[in-house]
C-alpha positions in Angstrom: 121.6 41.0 169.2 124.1 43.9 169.4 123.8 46.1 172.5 122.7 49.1 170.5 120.5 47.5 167.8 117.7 47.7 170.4 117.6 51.1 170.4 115.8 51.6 167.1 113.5 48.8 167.8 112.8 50.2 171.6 111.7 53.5 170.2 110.0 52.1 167.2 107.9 50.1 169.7 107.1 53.5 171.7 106.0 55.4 168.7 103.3 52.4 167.8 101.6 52.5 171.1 101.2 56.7 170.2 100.2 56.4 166.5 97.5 53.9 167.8 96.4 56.0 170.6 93.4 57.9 169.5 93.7 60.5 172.8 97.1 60.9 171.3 96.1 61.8 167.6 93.3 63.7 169.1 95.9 66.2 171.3 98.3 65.8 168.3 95.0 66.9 165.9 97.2 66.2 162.5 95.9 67.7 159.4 94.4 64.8 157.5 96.0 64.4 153.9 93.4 63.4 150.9 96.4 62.0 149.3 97.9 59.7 152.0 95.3 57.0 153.2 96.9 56.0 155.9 97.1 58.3 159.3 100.1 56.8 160.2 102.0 58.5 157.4 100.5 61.9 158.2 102.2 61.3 162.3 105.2 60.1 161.4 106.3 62.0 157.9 106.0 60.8 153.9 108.0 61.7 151.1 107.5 60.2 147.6 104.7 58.9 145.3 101.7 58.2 145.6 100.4 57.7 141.8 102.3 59.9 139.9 102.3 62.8 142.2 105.1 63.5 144.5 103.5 64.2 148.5 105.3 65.6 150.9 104.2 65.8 155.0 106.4 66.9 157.5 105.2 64.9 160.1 104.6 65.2 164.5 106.5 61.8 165.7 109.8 61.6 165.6 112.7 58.9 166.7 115.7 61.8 167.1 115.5 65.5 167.9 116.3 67.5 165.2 114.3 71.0 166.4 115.5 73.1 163.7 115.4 70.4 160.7 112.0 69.1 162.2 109.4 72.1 162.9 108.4 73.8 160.2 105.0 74.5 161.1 103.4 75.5 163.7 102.1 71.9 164.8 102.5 69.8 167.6 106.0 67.3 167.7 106.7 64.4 169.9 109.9 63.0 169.8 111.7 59.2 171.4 114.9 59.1 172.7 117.4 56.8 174.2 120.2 56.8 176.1 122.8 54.0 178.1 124.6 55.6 180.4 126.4 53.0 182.1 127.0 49.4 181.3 128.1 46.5 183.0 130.6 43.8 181.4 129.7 41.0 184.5 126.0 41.3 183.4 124.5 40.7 180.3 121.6 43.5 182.0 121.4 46.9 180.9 119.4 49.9 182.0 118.6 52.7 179.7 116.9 56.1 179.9 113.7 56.9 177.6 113.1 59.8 177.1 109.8 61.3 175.6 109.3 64.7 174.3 106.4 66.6 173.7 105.6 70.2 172.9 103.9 72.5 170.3 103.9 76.1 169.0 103.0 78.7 171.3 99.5 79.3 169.8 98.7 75.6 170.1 99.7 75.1 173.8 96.5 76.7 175.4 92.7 74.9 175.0 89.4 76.8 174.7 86.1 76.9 173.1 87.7 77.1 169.5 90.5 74.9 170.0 91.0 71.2 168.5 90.3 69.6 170.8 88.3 71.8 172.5 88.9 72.6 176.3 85.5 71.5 177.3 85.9 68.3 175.6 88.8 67.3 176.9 87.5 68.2 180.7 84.7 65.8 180.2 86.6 63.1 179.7 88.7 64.2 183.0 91.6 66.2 181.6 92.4 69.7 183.1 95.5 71.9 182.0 97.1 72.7 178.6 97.5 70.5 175.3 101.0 69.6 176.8 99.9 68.8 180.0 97.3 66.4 178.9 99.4 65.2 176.5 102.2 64.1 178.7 99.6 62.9 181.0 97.7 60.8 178.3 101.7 59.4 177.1 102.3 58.7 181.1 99.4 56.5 181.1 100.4 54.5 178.1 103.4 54.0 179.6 102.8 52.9 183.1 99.8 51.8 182.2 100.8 48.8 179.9 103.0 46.2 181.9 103.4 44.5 178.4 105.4 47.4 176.5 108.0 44.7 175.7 111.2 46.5 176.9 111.8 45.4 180.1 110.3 47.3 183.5 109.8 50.9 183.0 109.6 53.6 185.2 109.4 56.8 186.2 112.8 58.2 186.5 113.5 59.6 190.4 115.0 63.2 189.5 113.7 65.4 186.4 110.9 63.2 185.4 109.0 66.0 183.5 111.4 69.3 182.4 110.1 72.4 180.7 111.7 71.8 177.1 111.7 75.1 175.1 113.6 73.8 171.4 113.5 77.3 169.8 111.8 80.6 170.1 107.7 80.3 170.1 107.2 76.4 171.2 106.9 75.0 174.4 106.9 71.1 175.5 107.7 69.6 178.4 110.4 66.3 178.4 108.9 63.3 180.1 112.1 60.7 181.2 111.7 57.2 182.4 114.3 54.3 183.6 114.4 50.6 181.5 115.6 48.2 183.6 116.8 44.9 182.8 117.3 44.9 178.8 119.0 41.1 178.7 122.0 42.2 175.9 122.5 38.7 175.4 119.1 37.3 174.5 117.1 37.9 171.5 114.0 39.3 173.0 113.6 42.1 170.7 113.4 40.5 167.8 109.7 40.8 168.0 109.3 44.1 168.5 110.0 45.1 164.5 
């Protein structure tokens, strides 16, 4: 496999463990389409037919960081990147950063009594802080969490793990950032992953 065709399939595999994550969807709290059957297609975007009527949904889970393209709404947005800063040509090894990032309109950041999810709810089940805050936290935990993510060891990177992330005027997120260590560019490991 070509050093760089993991990248897709890394961060392909990284959006599967959210979109299956009902604490995720729950922070994320998409607007359900009657048209689309599938919630899936509400988190990561549609656009075509479905019978003879043409659907459109933005979408909250994204695999590039397109801030001014992407929000349109005033909804929550999680994005997956990747990036190889170094490489080595005596090893067939390769270390990457990951980089996850989460934030959401102004209006949406804050949990109370009339929020989705509500701020109650989400204490009960041990969460305290913002919807970004608990959503990083909850995305943390799928990440360390699993030993069996399928993309070599990850962890926590040492310096910036979480940044403030402010894309535009009116949204706030935070950037979560981990180390991959040990992607073999020579075997064919991924090929699962798709």
């Amino acid at each position: 496999m070509a050093l760089l065709q993991f990248e897709g399939i890394y961060k392909n595999k990284i959006i599967k463990l959210l979109i299956n994550n009902e604490l995720v969807i729950k922070m994320i709290n998409p607007t359900p389409n009657p048209k689309l059957d599938d919630i899936a297609d509400v988190l990561l975007g549609f656009s075509g037919k479905v019978g003879s009527e043409t659907v459109e949904e933005q979408g909250h889970i994204f695999d590039h960081d397109f801030v001014d393209d992407t929000v349109t709404n005033e909804k929550t947005f999680i994005f997956i990147e990747t990036q190889i800063p170094t490489i080595s040509t005596s090893s067939p090894l390769v270390d990457f950063n990951l980089y996850i990032t989460v934030f959401c309109h102004e209006r949406l950041v804050d949990l109370n009594n009339n929020s989705v999810p509500t701020k109650n709810e989400m204490k009960k089940m041990g969460y305290i802080g913002n919807r970004i805050d608990i959503l990083c936290s909850v995305i943390d935990k799928i990440m360390m969490g699993n030993k069996n993510l399928g993309i070599g060891a990850v962890s926590p990177s040492k310096q910036n793990f979480s940044c403030v992330y402010k894309p535009k005027i009116g949204y706030y997120g935070k950037q979560l950032r981990y180390i991959v260590k040990g992607y073999n560019s020579g075997s064919e490991m991924c090929d699962s992953l798709e």
